[in-house]
C-alpha positions as CSV (number, residue, x, y, z in Angstrom):
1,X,205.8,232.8,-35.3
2,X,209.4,233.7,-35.9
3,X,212.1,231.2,-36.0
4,X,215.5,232.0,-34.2
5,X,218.8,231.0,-35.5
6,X,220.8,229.1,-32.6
7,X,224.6,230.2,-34.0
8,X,223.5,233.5,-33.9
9,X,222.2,233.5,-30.3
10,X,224.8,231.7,-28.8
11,X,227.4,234.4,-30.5
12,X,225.8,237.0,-29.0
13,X,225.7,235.0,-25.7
14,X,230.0,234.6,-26.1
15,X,230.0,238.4,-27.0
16,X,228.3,239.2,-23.6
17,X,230.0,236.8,-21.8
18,X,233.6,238.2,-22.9
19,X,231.8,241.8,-21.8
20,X,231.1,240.9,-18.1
21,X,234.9,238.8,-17.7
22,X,236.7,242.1,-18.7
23,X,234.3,244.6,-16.7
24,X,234.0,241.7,-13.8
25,X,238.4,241.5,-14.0
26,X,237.6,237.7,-13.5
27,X,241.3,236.5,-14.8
28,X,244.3,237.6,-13.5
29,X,245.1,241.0,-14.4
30,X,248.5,240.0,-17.0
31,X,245.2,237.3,-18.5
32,X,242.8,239.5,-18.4
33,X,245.1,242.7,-20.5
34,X,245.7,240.3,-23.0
35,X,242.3,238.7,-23.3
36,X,241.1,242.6,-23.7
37,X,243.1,243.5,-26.1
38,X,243.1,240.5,-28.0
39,X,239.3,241.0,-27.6
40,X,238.5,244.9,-27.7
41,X,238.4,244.8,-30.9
42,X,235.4,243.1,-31.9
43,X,233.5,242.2,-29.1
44,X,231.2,244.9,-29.6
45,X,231.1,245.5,-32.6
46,X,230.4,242.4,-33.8
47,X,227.3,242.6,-30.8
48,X,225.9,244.9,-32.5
49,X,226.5,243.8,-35.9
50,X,224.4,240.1,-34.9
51,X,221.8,242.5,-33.5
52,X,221.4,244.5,-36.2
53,X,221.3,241.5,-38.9
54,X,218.0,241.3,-38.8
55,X,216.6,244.2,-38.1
């Protein structure tokens, strides 16, 4: 039986989370450009890095 490692289940759980707000347009739109930019740059690519870790 495999183990999981909480941090890195709960970072990909914030990745995804900051994924749906920006395609969702949750905040208010002069928010939500500068949460996407401020974000954009490693919200997926850090997804995929914490998938791949352990592959």
């Amino acid at each position: 039986m495999q183990q999981r490692i909480d941090f890195i289940d709960l970072a990909k759980g914030v990745c995804i989370l900051l994924v749906v707000l920006n395609h969702a347009q949750f905040l208010p739109y002069h928010l939500s450009l500068n949460l996407s930019n401020a974000c954009s740059a490693f919200r997926i690519p850090f997804y995929f890095f914490l998938s791949g870790l352990f592959f």
